[in-house]
Each structure stands twice: as structure tokens, then as C-alpha cells.
C-alpha positions as CSV (number, residue, x, y, z in Angstrom):
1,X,-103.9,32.0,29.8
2,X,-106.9,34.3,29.7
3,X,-110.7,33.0,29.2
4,X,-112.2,34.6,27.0
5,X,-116.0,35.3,27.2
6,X,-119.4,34.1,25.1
7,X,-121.1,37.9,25.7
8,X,-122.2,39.8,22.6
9,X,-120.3,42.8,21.5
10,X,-116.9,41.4,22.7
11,X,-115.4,40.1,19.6
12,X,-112.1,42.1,19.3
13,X,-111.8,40.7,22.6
14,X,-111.9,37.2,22.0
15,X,-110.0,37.4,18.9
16,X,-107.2,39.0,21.1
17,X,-107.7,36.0,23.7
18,X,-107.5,33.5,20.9
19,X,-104.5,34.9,18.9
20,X,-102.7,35.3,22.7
21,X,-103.7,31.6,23.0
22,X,-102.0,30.5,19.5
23,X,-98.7,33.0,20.2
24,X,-98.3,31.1,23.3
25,X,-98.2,27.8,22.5
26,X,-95.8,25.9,20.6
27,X,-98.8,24.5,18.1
28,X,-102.1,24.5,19.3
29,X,-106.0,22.9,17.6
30,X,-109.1,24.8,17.8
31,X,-110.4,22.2,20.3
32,X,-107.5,23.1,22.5
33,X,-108.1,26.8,22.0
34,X,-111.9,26.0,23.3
35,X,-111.0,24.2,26.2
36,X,-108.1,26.6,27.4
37,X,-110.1,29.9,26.7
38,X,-113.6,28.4,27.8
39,X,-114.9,30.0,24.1
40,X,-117.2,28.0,22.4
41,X,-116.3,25.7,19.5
42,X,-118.2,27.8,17.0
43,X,-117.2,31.1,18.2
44,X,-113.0,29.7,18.4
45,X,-113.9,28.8,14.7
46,X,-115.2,31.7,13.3
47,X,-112.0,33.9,15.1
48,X,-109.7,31.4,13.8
49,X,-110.9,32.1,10.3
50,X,-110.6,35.6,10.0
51,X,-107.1,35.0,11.5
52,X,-106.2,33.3,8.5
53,X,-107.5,35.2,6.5
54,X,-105.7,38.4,7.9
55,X,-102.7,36.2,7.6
56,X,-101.7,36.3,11.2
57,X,-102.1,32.6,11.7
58,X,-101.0,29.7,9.4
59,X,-102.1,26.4,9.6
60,X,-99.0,23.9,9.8
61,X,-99.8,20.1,10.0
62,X,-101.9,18.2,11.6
63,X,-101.9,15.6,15.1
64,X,-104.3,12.3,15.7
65,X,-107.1,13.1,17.4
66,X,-108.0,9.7,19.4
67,X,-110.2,8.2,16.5
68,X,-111.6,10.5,15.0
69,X,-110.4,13.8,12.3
70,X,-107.1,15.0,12.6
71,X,-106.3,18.2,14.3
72,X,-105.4,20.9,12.6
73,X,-102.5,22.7,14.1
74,X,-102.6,26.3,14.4
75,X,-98.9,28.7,14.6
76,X,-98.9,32.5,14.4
77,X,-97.4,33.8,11.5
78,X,-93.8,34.9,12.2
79,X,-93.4,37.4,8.9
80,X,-97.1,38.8,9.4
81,X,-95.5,41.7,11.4
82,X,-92.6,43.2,12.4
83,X,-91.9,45.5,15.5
84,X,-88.6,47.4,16.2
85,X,-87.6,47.4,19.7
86,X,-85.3,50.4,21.1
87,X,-83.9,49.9,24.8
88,X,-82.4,53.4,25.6
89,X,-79.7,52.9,28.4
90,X,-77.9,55.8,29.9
91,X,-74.9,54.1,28.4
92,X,-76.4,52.5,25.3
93,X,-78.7,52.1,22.6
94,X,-79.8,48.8,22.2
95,X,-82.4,48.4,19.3
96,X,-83.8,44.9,17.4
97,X,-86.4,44.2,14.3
98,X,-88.4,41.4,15.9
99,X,-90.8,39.4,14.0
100,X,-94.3,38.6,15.3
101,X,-93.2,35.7,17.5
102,X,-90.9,38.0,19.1
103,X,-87.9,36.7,17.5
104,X,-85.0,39.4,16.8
105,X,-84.2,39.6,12.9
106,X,-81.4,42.0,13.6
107,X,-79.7,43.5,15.7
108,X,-78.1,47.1,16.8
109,X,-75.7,48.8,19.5
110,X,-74.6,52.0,20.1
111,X,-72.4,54.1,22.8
112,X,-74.2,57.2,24.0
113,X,-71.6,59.8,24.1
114,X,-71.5,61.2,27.0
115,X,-73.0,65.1,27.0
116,X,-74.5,64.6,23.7
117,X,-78.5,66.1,23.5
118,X,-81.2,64.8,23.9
119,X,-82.4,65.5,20.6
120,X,-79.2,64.5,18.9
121,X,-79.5,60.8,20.9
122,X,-83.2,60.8,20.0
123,X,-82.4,61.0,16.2
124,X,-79.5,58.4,16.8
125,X,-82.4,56.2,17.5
126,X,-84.4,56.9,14.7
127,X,-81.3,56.4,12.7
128,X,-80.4,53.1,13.9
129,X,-84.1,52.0,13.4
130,X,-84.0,52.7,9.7
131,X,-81.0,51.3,9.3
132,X,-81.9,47.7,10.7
133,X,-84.9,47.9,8.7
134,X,-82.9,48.7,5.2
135,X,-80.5,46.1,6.1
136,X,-83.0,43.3,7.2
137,X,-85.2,43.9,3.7
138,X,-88.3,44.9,5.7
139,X,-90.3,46.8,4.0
140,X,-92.4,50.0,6.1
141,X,-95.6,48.6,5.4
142,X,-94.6,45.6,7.2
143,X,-93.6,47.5,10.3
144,X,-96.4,47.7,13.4
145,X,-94.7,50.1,14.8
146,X,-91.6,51.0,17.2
147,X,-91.6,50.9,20.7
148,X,-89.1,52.4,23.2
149,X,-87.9,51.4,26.6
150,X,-86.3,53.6,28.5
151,X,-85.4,55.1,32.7
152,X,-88.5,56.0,34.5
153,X,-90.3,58.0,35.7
154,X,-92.9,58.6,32.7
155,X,-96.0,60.3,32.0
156,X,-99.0,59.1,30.8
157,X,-97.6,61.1,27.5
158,X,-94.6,59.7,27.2
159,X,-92.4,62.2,28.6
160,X,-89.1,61.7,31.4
161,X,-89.8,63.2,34.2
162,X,-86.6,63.6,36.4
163,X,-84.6,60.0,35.5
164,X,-82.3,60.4,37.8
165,X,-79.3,59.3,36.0
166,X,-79.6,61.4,33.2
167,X,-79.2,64.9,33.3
168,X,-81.0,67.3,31.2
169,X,-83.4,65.1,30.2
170,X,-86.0,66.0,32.4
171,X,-89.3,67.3,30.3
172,X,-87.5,65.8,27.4
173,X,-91.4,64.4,25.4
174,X,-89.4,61.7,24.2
175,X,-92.0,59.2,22.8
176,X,-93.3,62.1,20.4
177,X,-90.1,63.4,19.3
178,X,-89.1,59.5,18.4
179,X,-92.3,59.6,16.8
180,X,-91.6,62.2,14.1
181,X,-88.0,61.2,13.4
182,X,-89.0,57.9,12.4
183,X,-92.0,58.4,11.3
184,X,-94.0,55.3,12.9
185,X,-96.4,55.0,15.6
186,X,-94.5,54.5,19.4
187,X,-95.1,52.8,22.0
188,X,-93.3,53.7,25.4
189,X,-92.7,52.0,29.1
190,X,-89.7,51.7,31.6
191,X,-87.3,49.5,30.6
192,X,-88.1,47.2,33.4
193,X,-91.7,46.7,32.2
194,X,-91.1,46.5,28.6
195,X,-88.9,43.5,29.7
196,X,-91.6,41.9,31.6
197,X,-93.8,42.3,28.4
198,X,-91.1,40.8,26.2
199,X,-91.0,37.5,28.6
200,X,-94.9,36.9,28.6
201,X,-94.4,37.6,24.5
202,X,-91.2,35.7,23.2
203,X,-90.0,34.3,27.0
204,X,-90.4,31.5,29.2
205,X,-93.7,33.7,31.2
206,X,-96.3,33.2,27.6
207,X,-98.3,31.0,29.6
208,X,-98.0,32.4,33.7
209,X,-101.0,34.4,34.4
210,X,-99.0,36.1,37.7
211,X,-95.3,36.8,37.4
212,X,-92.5,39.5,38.3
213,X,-89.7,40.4,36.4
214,X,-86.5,41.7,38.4
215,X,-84.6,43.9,36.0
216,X,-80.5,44.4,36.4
217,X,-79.5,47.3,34.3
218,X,-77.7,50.4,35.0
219,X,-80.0,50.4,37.8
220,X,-82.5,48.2,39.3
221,X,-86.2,47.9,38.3
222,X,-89.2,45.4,38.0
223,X,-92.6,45.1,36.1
224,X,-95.2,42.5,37.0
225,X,-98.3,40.7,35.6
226,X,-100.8,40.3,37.7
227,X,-103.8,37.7,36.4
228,X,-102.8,38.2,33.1
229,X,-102.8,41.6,32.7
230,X,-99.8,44.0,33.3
231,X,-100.0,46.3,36.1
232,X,-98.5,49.7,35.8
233,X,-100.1,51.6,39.0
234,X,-101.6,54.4,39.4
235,X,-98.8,57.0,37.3
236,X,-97.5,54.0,35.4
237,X,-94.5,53.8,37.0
238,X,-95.3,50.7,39.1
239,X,-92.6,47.7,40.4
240,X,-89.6,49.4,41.3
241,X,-88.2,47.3,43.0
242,X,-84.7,49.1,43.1
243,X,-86.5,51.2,46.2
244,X,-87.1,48.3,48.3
245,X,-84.9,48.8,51.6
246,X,-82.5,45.7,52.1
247,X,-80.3,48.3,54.4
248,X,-81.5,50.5,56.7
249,X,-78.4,52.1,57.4
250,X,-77.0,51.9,54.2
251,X,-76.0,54.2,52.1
252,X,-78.0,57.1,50.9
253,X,-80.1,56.4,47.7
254,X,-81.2,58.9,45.0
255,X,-84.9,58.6,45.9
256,X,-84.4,60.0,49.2
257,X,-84.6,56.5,51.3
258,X,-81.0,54.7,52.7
259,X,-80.4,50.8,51.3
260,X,-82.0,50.5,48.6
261,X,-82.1,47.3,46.4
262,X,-80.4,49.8,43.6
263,X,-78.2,51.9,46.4
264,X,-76.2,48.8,47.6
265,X,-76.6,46.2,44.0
266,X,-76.6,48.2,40.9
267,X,-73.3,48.2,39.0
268,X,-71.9,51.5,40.6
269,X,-72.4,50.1,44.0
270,X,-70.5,46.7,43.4
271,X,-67.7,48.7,41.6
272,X,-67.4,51.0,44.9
273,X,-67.3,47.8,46.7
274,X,-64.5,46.5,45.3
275,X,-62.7,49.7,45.9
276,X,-63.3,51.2,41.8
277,X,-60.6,48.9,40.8
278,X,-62.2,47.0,38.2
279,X,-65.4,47.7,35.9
280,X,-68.7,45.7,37.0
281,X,-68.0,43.3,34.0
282,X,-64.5,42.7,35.4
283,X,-65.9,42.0,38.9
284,X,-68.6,39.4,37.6
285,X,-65.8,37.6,35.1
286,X,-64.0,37.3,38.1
287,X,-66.8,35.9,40.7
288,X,-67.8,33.6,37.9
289,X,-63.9,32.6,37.7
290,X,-63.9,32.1,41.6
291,X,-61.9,35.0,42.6
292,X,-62.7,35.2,46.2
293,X,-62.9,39.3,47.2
294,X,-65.0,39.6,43.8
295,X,-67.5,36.4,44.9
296,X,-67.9,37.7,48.3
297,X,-69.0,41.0,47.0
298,X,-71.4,39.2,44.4
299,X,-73.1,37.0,47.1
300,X,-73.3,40.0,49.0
301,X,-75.3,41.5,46.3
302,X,-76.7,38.5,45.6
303,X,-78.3,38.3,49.3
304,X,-79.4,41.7,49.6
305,X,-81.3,40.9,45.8
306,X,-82.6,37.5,47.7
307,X,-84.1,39.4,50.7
308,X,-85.9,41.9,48.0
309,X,-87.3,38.9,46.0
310,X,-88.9,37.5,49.3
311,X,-90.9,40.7,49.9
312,X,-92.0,40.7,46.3
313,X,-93.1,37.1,46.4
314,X,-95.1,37.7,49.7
315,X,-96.5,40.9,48.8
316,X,-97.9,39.5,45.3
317,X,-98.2,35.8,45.6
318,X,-97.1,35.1,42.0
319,X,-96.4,32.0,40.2
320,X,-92.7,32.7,38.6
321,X,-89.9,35.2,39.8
322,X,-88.1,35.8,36.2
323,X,-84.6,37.7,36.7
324,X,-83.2,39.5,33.2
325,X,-81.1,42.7,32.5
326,X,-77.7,43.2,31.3
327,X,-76.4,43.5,34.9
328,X,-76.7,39.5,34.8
329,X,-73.9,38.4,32.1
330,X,-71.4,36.2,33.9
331,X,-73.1,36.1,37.8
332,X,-76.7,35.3,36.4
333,X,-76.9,31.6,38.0
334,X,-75.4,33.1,41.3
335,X,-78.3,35.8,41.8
336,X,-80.3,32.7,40.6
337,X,-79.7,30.0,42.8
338,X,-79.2,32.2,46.1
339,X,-82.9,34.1,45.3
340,X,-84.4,30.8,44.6
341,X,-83.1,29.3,48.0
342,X,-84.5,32.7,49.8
343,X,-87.7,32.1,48.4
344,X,-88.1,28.6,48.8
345,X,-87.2,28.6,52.4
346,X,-88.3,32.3,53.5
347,X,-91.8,32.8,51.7
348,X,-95.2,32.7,53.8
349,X,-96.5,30.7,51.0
350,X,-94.2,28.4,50.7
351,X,-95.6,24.9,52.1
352,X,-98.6,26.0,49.5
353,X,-97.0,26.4,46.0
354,X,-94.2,26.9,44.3
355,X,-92.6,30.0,43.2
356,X,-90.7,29.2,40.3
357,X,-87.3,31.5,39.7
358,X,-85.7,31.6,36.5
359,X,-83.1,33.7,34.8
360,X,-84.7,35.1,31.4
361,X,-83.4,33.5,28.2
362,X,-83.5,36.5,26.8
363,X,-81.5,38.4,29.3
364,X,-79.0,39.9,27.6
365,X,-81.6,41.8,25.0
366,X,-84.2,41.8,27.7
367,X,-85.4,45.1,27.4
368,X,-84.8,45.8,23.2
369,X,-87.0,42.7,22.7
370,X,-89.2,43.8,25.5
371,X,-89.7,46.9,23.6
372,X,-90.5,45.7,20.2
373,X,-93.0,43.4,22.0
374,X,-94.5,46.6,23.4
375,X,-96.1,46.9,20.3
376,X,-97.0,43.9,20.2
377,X,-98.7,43.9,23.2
378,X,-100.6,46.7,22.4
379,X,-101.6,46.0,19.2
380,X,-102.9,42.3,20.0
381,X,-102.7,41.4,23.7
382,X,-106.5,41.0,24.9
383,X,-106.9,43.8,27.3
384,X,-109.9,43.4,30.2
385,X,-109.8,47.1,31.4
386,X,-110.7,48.0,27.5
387,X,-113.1,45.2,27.6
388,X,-114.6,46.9,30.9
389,X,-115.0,50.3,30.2
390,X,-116.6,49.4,26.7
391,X,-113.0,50.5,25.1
């Protein structure tokens, strides 16, 4: 939870704080807004007001106080907003409409044929958008904008720079041309960030100031908050945690190194492990079932994930290790409870705190939602480098 500060001339940054603190919470009273942001009573009062006057925030029952008043509880408005989310997966489109509270409203998937241009995919998108929006009964006006998660690397503008598993998409300015074809404002990130962003919005990380997300995709990424505030790095292409080396004589990975995370645990690499004869869903069905060659390739890859999350917990020194991505359906608890053990046992830190690890409840839809809460984010999440520079 951020504090928010009694300076002049910071007001859209408190508002942000104290809307962040209301989204979070399940229900929450102005006097527990003061004490968690350190904002004064008057000044929580006055945001609070305008909230509900803008209609982001309702007021919804009340709770004894210990004597005195009742306490007015405080909920953000679910139908104030609406974002759609867009996940583009070298395989798939995944898109939702997501309400304020980062709830999905509907839902969309669609196959990526293979060869098909960029612009033609781009405008599959766009298509999809407007078509969850006609079907959901949510009118433009309503609509905060769209945002799009999609393979790294990025540019400040929006633009793929060399994903490396998709060809001719290199240069490809894909947040602008999304942009015209639907006609609404985007926001863009890697998919593995946006997914971070959608568990502090709508997961189980709304109150963890310091937390990584591990993303399991098509291939293997992370995004991390670091004291509230998301850290991107210097090109915004920060946390990739695919390019961690679990194998240094492993095979050779597309970034140039040999064992990476990615190289030896991304889908492709526990197909080839199993000799190509079933699909990576067909391998985790079958580790889940007990199958033995297909659970001894899984704890494999769940070992080499488990030395990965130790460097990540002892490099950052976070609070929560929070694993999502459509690579986990079936062997989710597996990568779970081996990673957990790892870092309970194996982290410097260990005998001092904690380290939570969890498996996202919004796993499946990690990035979609993460992408819709992009917006979100943008729009409303209190921001201290803005604050700094005056912004």
C-alpha cells in the first residue's frame, strides 16, 4: 500500500493513492484509508468526495465503529469503467472487456494463422475488440481504453523490435497501428509485465508492495514491483527471467547464452524432451495423471524453474513469488510446490522473512486481464516518478 503525502500541489497524487487504497481492499472507511496512507483525515475526506462524485467510488453499508458513528464503507465502482484487454500470443489472441475491479465481462479467443500479416492479425484484434464490446452492451463512452500485451522486446513507442518467435514482425509499430483500427487510446507492455500489473490490479498481489511475477507462456518471462511501483528498466524491457542460466551446457538459447530458463522449460523444450511425441498439453495431462516419463520431465522443468526463482528472490528480496501463464494448466501446483520448497530452504533471506509463492488465480487469462489492467494502471495507479519530476 502506498503513503501518500500532506505536500501542496500533489493532489492527483493522493487521489491516485486513495482510489489504489479503496481498489484494494475488499471494503474499506475513510479512517482506514488515513491510517494505511498516513493522509490526513480532512484531506482522505475531501478526495473521497470528489470520488463520488466522479462516480468511481460508491458508498455500500456501513460497520460499528467501537462506540461511536458507524463507518461508512467505501467500494470502487465496478461499471464506472471498462478496459479491453488483448494478450497477443504467437499462437493466439486472447482478448477480455474487464470492468473497473478488473473483473472480465467477456471473453474472446482466436487462432493466429500461421503466415498471416501483421497488419491482417493487427486488424483481427481490433475486430475481436468491437465485437466483445457490441456483445457485452458497453457502450464506447464507457471504454478507458485498450491495452495490448504482447512478445518483447519493445520501444519506448510501442514498436517490436526483433521478438524472436515471430517472424516478420520486426519494426512492426504495433501499438499505433492498433490504435487507429480501433479507434481508442492503447496502452502497451510485454506480456509478462502486463500480467504482473493485472495481479497487483484484480489478483492476490493488490496489497504487496514488492513482488515478481514468473510468466509461462509460449516462452518464459517475468515483471516485478518493486516498493509499489513497477519497474520496467532502463529500455522497458526489464525481468526476463526466461535468460536466466539454469544450464551451463545446455542447449543453445535464441538470445545468444546456453540454458536458459526458456531454452530448457518453455513448451517447445518439454515437447523435445519427451521425444515430440505428445503436445505440451498432452505431456502436463499426463504428469498431472502420474504418468511417470511425462512427471519426470515436468519435475525436471520444474527444478530448473526452482533454481531461477532462488536467484530472483535473492537478487530482489520481495515479499510474494506469484507464478501465472498458460504454460501452467494441469502442472501449476507441481512448479508450485517444488519453487516454494527451493525458496524456503535455498534463499539467503530465509531465516528473516517469508517469501510467499503462489500460483495466480487468474492464470489462465493472466496476461488478457493483465492487459486491460494496463489501462487501468495508467489511468489511476499513483505514480512517484510523475510525482517527482513534477509530471
Amino acid at each position: 500500500m502506498q503513503l501518500g503525502t500532506n505536500l501542496p500541489k500533489v493532489g492527483s497524487y493522493n487521489r491516485a493513492v486513495v482510489l489504489e487504497a479503496i481498489q484494494a481492499s475488499d471494503g474499506i472507511s475513510r479512517v482506514q484509508i488515513a491510517h494505511r496512507t498516513g493522509l490526513t483525515a480532512q484531506t482522505v475526506s475531501v478526495i473521497v468526495r470528489r470520488l463520488l462524485a466522479e462516480g468511481l467510488v460508491v458508498e455500500d453499508g456501513s460497520v460499528p465503529s467501537g462506540g461511536g458513528k458507524p463507518r461508512t464503507i467505501l467500494r470502487v465502482d465496478p461499471g464506472a469503467g471498462y478496459a479491453i484487454g488483448v494478450h497477443f500470443d504467437p499462437n493466439e489472441i486472447s482478448c477480455v472487456l474487464a470492468d473497473l475491479a478488473g473483473r472480465p465481462v467477456a471473453r474472446l479467443h482466436l487462432p493466429v494463422r500461421a503466415g498471416l500479416r501483421p497488419r491482417a492479425v493487427i486488424g483481427q484484434m481490433a475486430r475481436a475488440a468491437r465485437r466483445m464490446l457490441r456483445e457485452a452492451g458497453v457502450p464506447d463512452g464507457k471504454v478507458l481504453g485498450v491495452g495490448l500485451a504482447c512478445p518483447g522486446p519493445l520501444d519506448a513507442d510501442g514498436v517490436m523490435v526483433g521478438p524472436p518467435r515471430l517472424a516478420g514482425w520486426d519494426q512492426v509499430p504495433i501499438k499505433s497501428l492498433l490504435q487507429r483500427d480501433t479507434r481508442f487510446p492503447v496502452t502497451v507492455d510485454n506480456d509478462a509485465t502486463a500480467a504482473a500489473i493485472g495481479e497487483r490490479w484484480a489478483g492476490i498481489a493488490r496489497s504487496t508492495p514488492s513482488f515478481a511475477y514468473l510468466y509461462l507462456g509460449t516462452g518464459i518471462g517475468g515483471g516485478i514491483f518493486l516498493d509499489n511501483q513497477v519497474y520496467r528498466g532502463r529500455s522497458l524491457n526489464a525481468a526476463e527471467f526466461g535468460h536466466i542460466t539454469v544450464e551451463p551446457d545446455g542447449p543453445e538459447c535464441y538470445c545468444g547464452n546456453r540454458g536458459c530458463v526458456e531454452a530448457v522449460c518453455c513448451p517447445s523444450a518439454i515437447e523435445a524432451a519427451m521425444g515430440d511425441r505428445l503436445a505440451h498439453a498432452g505431456i502436463c495431462a499426463a504428469a498431472a495423471a502420474g504418468e511417470p516419463e511425462a512427471r519426470r520431465v515436468i519435475d525436471r522443468v520444474a527444478g530448473r524453474l526452482a533454481d531461477a526463482a532462488v536467484s530472483v528472490v535473492n537478487m530482489l528480496d520481495i515479499d510474494l513469488l506469484v507464478l501465472g501463464g498458460p504454460a501452467l494448466r494441469e502442472v501449476g501446483e507441481i512448479y508450485r510446490e517444488v519453487i516454494a520448497r527451493a525458496v524456503s530452504s535455498r534463499s539467503l533471506a530465509r531465516r528473516l522473512h517469508v517469501v510467499r509463492v503462489e500460483t495466480s488465480p487468474i492464470a489462465a487469462d493472466a496476461a488478457a486481464i493483465g492487459a486491460a489492467s494496463l489501462v487501468f494502471h495508467a489511468t489511476y495507479a499513483p505514480r512517484l516518478g510523475a510525482l517527482l519530476s513534477g509530471g
